[in-house]
Backbone as a printed PyTorch tensor [residue, N CA C, xyz], in Angstrom:
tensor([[[ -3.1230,   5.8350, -12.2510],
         [ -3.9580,   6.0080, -11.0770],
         [ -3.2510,   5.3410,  -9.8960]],

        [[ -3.4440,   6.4250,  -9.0640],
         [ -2.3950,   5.5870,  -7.9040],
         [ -3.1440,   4.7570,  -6.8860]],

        [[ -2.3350,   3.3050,  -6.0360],
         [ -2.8330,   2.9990,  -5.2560],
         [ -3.6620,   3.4540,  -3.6770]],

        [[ -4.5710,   3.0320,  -2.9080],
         [ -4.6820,   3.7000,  -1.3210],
         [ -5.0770,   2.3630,  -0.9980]],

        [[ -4.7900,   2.9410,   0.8500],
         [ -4.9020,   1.6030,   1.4260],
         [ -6.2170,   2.2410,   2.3920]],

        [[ -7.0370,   1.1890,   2.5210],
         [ -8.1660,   1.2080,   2.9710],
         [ -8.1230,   0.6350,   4.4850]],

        [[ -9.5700,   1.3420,   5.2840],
         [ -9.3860,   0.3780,   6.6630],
         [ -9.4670,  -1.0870,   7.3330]],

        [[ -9.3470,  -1.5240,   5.8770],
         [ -8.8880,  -2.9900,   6.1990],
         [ -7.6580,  -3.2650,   6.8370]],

        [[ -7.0860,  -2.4000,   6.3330],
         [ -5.0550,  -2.6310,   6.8490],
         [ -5.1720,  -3.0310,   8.2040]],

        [[ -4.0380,  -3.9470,   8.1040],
         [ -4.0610,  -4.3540,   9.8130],
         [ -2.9090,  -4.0080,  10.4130]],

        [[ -2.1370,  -3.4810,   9.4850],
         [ -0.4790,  -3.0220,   9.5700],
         [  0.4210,  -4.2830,   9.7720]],

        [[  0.3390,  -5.0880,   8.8360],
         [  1.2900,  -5.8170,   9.0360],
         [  2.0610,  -5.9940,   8.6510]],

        [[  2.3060,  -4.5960,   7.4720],
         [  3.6840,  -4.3000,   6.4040],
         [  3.9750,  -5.1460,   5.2940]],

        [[  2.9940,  -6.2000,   5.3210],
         [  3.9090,  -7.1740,   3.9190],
         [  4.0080,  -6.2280,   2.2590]],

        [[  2.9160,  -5.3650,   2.6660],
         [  3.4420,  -4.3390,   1.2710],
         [  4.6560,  -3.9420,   0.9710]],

        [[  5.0210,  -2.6240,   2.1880],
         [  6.1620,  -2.0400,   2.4720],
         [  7.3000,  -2.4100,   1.5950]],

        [[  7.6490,  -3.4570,   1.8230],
         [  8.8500,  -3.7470,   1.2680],
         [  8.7140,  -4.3070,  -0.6820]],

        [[  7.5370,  -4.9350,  -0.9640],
         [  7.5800,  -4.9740,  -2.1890],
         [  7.3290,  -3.7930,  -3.1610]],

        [[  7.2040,  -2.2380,  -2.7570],
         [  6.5140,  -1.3590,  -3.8760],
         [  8.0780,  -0.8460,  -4.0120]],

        [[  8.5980,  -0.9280,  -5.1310],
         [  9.8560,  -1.0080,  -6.3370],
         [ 10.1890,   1.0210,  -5.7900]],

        [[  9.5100,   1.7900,  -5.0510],
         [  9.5020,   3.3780,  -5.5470],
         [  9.3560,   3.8280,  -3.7580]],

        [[  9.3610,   2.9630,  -3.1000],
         [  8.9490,   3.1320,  -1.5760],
         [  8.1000,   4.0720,  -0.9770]],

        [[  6.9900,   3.5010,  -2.0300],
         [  6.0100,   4.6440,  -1.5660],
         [  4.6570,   4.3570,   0.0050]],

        [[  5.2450,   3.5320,   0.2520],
         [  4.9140,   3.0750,   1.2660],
         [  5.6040,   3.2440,   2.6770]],

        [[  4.5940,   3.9050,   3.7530],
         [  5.0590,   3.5180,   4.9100],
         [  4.0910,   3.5540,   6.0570]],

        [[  4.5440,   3.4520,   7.3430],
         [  3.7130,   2.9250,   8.4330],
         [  3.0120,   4.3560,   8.5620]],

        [[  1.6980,   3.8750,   9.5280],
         [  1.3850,   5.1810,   9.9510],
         [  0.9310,   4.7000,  11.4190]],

        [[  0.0190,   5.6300,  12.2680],
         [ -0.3150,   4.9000,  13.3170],
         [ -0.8600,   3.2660,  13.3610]],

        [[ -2.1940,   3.0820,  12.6790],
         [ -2.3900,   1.9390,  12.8430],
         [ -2.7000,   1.6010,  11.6270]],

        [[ -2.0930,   2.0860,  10.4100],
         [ -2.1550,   1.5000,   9.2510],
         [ -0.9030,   1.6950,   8.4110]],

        [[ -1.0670,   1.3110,   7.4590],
         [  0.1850,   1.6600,   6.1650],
         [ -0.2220,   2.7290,   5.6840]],

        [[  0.3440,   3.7570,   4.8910],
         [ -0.2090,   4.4800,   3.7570],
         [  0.5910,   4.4800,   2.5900]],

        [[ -0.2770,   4.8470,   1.6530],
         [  0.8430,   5.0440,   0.4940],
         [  0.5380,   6.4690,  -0.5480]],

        [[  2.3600,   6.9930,  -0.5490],
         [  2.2540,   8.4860,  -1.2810],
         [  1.7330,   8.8600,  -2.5660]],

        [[  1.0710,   9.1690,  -3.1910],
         [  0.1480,   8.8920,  -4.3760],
         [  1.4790,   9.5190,  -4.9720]],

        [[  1.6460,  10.3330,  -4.7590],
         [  3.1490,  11.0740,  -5.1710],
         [  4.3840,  10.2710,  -6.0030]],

        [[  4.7670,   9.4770,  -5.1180],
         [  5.7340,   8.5530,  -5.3340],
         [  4.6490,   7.0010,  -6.1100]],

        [[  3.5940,   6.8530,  -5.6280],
         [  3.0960,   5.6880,  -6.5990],
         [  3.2050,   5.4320,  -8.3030]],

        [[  3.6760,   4.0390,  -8.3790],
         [  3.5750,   4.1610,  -9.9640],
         [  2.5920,   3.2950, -10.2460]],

        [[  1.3010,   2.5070,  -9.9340],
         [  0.8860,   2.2000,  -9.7770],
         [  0.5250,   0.8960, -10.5590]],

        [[  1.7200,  -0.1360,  -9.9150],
         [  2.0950,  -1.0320, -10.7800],
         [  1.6040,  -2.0440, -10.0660]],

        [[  0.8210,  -1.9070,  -8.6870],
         [ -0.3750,  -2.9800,  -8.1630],
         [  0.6320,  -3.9190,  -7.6110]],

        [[  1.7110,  -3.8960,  -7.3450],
         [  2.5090,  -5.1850,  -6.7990],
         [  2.0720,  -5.1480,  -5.2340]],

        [[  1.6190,  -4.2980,  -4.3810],
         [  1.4160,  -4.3240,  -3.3420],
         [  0.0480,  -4.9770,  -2.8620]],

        [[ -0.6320,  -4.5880,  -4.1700],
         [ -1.8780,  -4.8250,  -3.5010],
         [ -2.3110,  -6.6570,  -3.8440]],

        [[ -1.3830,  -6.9350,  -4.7170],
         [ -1.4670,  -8.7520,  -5.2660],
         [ -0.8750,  -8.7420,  -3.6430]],

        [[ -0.3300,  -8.9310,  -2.2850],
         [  0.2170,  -9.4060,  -1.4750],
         [ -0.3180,  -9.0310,  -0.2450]],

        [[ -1.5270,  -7.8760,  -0.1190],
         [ -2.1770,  -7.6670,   0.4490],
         [ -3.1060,  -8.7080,   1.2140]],

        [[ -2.8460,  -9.7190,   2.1750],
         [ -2.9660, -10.4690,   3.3540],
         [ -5.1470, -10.0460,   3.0540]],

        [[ -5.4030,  -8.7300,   3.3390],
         [ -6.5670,  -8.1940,   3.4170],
         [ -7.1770,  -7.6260,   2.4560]],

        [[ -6.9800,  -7.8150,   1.4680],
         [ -7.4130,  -6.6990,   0.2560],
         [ -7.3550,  -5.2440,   0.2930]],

        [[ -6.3810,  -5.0840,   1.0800],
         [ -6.8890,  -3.4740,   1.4470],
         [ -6.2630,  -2.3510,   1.0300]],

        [[ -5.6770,  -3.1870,  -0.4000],
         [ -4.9930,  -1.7870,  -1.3760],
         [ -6.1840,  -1.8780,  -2.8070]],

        [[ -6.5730,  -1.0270,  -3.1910],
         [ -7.1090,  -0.3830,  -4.4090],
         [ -6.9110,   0.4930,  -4.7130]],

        [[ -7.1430,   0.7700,  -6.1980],
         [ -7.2000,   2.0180,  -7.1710],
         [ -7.8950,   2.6910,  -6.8500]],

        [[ -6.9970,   3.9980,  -6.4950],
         [ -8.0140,   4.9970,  -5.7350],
         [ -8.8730,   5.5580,  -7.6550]]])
């Protein structure tokens, strides 16, 4: 099950760089992430500043 980022995001990228598959990237005023490319190994969302990654 793949990760999503919710409107908590404040965009402050600290995900970005830890998801191992780069399924992450900016968007206007949030992050998103490609369910596509997710392996959903939750490393992003342990570093999440806001809680604002969950199992979709």
């Amino acid at each position: 099950m793949a990760y999503k980022i919710t409107e908590k995001c404040i965009n402050c990228g600290t995900c970005e760089p830890e998801c191992p598959v780069g399924a992450i990237s900016e968007g206007d005023n949030a992050r998103a992430i490609d369910a596509e490319k997710c392996i959903s190994c939750g490393t992003c969302a342990s570093v999440c500043p806001t809680e604002a990654i969950v199992e979709e």
